[in-house]
ROKOL-66256 format. One record per residue: residue in three letters; y, x, z of N, C-alpha, C in turn; chain. Coordinates in steps of 0.05 Angstrom, whole numbers, plus 5000, padded with zeros to 4 digits. Atoms other than C-alpha are relative to their C-alpha. Layout:
N
<atom><res>ALA</res><n_Y>Y</n_Y><n_X>X</n_X><n_Z>Z</n_Z><ca_Y>Y</ca_Y><ca_X>X</ca_X><ca_Z>Z</ca_Z><c_Y>Y</c_Y><c_X>X</c_X><c_Z>Z</c_Z><chain>A</chain></atom>
...
***
This chain:
52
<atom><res>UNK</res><n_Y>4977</n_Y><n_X>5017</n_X><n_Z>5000</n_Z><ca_Y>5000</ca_Y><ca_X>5000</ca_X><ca_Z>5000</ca_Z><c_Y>5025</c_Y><c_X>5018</c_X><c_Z>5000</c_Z><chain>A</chain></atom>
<atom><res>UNK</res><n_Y>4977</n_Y><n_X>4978</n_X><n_Z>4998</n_Z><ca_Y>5063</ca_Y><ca_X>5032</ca_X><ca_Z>4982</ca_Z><c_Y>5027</c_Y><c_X>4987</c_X><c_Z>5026</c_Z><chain>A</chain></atom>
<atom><res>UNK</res><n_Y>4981</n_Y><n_X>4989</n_X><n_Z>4962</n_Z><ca_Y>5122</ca_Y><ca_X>5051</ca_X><ca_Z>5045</ca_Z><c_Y>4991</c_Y><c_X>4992</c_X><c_Z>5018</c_Z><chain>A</chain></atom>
<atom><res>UNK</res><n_Y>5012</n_Y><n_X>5002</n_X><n_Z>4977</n_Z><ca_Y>5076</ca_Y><ca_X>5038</ca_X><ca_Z>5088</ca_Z><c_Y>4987</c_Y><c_X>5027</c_X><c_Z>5019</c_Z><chain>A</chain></atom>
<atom><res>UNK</res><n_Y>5014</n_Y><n_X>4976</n_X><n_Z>4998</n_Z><ca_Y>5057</ca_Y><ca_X>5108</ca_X><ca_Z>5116</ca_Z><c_Y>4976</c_Y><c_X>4994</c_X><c_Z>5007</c_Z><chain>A</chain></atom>
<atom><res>UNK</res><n_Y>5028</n_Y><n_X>5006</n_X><n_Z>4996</n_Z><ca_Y>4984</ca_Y><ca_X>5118</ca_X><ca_Z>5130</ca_Z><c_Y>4995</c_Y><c_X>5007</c_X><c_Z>5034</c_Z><chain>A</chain></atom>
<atom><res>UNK</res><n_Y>5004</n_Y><n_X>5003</n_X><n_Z>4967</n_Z><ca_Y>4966</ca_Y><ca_X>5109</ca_X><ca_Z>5208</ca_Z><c_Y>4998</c_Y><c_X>5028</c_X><c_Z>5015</c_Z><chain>A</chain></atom>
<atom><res>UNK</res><n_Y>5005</n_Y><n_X>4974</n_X><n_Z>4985</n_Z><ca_Y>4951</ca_Y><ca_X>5186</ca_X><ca_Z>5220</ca_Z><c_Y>5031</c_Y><c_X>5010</c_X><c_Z>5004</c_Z><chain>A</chain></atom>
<atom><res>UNK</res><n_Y>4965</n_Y><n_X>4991</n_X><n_Z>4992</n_Z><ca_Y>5034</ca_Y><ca_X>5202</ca_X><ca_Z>5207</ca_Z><c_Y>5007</c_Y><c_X>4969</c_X><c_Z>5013</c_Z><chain>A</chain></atom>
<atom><res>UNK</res><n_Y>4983</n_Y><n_X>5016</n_X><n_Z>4975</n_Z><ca_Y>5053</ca_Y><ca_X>5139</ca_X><ca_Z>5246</ca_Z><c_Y>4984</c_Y><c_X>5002</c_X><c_Z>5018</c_Z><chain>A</chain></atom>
<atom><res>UNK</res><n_Y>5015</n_Y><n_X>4989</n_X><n_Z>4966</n_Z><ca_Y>5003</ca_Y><ca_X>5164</ca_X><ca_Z>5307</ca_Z><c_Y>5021</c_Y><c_X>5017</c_X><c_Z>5003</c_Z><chain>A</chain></atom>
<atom><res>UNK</res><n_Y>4982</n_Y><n_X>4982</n_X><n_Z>4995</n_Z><ca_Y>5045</ca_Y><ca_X>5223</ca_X><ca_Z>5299</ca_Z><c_Y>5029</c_Y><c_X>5006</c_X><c_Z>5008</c_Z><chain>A</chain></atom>
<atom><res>UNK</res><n_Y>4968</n_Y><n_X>5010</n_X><n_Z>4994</n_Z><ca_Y>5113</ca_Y><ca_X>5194</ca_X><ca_Z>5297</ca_Z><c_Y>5003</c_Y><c_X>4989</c_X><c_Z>5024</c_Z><chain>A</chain></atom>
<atom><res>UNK</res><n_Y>4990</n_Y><n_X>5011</n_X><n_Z>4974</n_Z><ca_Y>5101</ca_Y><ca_X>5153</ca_X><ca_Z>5354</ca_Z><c_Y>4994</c_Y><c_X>5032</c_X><c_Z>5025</c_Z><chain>A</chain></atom>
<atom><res>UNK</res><n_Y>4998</n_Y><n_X>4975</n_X><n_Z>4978</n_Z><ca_Y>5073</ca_Y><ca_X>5220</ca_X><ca_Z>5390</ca_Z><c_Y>5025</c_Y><c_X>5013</c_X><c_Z>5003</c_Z><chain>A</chain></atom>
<atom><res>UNK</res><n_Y>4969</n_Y><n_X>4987</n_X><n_Z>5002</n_Z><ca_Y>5140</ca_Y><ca_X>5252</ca_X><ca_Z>5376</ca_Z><c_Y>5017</c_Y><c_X>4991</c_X><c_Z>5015</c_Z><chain>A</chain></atom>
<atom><res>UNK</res><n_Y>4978</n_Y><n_X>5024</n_X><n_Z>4987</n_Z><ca_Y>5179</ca_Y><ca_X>5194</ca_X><ca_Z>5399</ca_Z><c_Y>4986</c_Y><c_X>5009</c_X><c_Z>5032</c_Z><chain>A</chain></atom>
<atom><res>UNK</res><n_Y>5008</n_Y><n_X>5012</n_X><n_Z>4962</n_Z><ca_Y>5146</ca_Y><ca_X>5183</ca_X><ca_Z>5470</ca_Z><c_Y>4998</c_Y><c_X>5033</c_X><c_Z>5015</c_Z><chain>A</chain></atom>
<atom><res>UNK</res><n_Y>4993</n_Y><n_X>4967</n_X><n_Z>4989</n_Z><ca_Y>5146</ca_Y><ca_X>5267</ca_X><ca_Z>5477</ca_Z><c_Y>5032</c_Y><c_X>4994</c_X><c_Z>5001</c_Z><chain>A</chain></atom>
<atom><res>UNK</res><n_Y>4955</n_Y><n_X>4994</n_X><n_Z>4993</n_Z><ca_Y>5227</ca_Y><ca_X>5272</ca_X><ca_Z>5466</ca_Z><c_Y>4999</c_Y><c_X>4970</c_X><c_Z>5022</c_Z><chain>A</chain></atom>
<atom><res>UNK</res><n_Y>4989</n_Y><n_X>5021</n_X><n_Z>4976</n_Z><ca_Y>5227</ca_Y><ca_X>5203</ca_X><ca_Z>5516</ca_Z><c_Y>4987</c_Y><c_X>5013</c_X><c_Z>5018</c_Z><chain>A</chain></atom>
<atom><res>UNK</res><n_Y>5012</n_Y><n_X>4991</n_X><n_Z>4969</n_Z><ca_Y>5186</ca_Y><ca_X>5238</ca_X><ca_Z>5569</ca_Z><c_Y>5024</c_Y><c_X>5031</c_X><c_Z>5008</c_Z><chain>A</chain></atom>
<atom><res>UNK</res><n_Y>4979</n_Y><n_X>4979</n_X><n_Z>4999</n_Z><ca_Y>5232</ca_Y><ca_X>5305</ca_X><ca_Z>5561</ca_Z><c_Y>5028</c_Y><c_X>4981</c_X><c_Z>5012</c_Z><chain>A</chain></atom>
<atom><res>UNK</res><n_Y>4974</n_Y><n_X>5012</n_X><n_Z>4977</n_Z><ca_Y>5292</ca_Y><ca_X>5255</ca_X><ca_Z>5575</ca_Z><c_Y>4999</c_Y><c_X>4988</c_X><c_Z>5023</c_Z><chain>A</chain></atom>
<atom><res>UNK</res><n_Y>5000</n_Y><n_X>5010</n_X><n_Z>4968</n_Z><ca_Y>5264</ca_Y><ca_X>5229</ca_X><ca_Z>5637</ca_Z><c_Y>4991</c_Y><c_X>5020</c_X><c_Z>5009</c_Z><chain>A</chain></atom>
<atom><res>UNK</res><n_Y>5013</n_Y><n_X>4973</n_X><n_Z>4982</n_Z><ca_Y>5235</ca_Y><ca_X>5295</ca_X><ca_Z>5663</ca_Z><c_Y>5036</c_Y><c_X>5017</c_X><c_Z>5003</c_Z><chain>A</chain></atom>
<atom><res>UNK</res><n_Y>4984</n_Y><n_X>4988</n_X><n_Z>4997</n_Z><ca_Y>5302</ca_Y><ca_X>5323</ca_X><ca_Z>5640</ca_Z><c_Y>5033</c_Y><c_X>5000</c_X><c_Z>5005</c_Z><chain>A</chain></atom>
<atom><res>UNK</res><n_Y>4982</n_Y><n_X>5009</n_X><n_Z>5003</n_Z><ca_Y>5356</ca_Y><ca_X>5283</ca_X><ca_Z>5638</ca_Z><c_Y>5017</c_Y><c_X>4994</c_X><c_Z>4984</c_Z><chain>A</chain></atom>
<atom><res>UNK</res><n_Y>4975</n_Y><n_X>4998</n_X><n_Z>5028</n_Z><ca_Y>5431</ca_Y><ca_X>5279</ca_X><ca_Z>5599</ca_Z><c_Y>5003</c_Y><c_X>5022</c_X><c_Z>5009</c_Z><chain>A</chain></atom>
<atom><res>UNK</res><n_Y>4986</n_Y><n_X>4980</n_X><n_Z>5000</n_Z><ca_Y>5439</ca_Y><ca_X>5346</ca_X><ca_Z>5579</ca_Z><c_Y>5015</c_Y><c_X>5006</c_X><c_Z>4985</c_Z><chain>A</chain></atom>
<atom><res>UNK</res><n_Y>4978</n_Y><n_X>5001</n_X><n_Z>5019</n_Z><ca_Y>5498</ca_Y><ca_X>5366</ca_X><ca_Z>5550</ca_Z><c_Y>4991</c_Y><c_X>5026</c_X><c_Z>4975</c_Z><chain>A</chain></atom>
<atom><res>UNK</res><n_Y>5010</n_Y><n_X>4989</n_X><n_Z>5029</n_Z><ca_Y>5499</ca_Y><ca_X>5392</ca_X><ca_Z>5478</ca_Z><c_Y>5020</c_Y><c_X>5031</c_X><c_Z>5006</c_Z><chain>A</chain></atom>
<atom><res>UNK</res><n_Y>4993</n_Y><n_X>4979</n_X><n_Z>5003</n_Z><ca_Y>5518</ca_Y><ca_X>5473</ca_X><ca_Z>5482</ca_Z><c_Y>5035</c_Y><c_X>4995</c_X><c_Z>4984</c_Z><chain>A</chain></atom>
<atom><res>UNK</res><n_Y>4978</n_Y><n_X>4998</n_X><n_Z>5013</n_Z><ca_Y>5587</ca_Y><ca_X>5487</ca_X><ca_Z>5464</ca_Z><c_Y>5003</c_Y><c_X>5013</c_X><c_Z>4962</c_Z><chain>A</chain></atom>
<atom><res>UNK</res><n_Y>4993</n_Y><n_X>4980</n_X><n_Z>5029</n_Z><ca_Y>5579</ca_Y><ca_X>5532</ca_X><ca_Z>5400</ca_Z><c_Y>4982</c_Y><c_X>4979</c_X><c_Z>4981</c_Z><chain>A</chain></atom>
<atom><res>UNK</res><n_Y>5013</n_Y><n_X>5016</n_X><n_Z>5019</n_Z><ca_Y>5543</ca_Y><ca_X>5473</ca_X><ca_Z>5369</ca_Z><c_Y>5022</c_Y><c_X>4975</c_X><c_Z>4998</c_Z><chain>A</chain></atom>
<atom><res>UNK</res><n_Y>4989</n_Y><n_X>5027</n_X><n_Z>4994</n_Z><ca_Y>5590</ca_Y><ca_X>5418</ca_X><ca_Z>5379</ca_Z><c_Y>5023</c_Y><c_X>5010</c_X><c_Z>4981</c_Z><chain>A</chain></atom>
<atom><res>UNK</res><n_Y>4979</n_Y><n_X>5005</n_X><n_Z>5021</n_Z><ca_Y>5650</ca_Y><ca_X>5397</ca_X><ca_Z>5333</ca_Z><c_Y>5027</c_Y><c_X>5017</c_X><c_Z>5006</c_Z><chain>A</chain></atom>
<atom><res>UNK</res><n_Y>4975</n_Y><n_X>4995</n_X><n_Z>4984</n_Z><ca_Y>5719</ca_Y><ca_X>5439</ca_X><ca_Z>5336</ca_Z><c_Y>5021</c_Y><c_X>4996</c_X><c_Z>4982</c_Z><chain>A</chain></atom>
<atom><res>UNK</res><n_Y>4972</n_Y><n_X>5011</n_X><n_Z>5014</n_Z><ca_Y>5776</ca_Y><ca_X>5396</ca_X><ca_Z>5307</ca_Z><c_Y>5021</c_Y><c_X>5016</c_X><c_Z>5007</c_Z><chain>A</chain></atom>
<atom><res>UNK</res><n_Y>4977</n_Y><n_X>4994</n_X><n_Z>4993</n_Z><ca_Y>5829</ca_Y><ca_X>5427</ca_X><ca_Z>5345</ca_Z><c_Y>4991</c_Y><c_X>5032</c_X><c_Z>4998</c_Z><chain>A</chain></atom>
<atom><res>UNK</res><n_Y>4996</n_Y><n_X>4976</n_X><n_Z>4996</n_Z><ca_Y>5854</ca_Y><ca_X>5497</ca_X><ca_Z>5350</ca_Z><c_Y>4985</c_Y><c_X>5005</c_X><c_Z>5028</c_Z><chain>A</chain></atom>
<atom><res>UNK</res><n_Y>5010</n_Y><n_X>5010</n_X><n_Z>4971</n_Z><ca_Y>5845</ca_Y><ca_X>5487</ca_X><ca_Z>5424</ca_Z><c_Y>4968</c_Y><c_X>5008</c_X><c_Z>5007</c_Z><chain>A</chain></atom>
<atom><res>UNK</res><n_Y>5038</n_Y><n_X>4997</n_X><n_Z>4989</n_Z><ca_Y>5770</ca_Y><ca_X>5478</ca_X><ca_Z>5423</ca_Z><c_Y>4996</c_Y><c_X>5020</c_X><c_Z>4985</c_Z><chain>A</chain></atom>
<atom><res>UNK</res><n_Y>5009</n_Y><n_X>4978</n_X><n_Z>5006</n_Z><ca_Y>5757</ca_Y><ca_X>5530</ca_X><ca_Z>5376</ca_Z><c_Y>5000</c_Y><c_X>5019</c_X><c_Z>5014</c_Z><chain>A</chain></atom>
<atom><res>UNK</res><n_Y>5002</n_Y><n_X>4974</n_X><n_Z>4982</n_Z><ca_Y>5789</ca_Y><ca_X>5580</ca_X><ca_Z>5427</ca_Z><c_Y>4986</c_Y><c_X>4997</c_X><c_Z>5017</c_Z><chain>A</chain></atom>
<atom><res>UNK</res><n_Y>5021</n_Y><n_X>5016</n_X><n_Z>4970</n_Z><ca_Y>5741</ca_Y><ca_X>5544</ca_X><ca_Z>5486</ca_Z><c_Y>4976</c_Y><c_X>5004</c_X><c_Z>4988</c_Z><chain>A</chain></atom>
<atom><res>UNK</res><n_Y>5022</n_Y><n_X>4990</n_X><n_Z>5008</n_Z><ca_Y>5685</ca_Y><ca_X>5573</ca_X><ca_Z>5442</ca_Z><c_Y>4989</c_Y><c_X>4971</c_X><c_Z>4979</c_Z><chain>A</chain></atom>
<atom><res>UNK</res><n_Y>5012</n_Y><n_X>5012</n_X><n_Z>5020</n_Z><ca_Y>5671</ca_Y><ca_X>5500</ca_X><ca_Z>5406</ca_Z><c_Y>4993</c_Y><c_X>5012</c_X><c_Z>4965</c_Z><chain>A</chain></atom>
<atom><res>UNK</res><n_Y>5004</n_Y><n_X>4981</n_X><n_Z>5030</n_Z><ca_Y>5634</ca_Y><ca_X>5515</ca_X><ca_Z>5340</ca_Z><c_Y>4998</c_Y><c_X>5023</c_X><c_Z>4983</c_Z><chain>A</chain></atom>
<atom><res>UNK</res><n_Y>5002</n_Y><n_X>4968</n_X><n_Z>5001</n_Z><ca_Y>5615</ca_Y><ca_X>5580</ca_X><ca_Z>5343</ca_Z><c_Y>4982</c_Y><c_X>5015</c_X><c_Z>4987</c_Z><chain>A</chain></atom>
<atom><res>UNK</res><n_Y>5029</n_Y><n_X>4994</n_X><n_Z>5013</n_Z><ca_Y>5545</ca_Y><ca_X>5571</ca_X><ca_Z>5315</ca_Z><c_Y>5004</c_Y><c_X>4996</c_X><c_Z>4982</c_Z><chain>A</chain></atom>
***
């Protein structure tokens, strides 16, 4: 049947899913590293945003 993926990649997908959900309850809201995050302003660039 076509877009239906075949049950062994949606086992997989849901494994993925319910791993990254157990990581956010084991680990919490962590915040996203500075040198990854967006730097519109002058400002944040000097504060290290966007570095990566």
């Amino acid at each position: 049947m076509r877009g239906i993926a075949p049950i062994r990649d949606n086992s997989l997908k849901g494994k993925a899913y319910f791993d990254a959900l157990a990581d956010v309850v084991d680990l919490g809201n962590l915040a996203i590293p500075l040198h990854i995050r967006n730097a519109p302003t002058q400002l944040m660039r000097e504060l290290g945003y966007g570095q990566g």
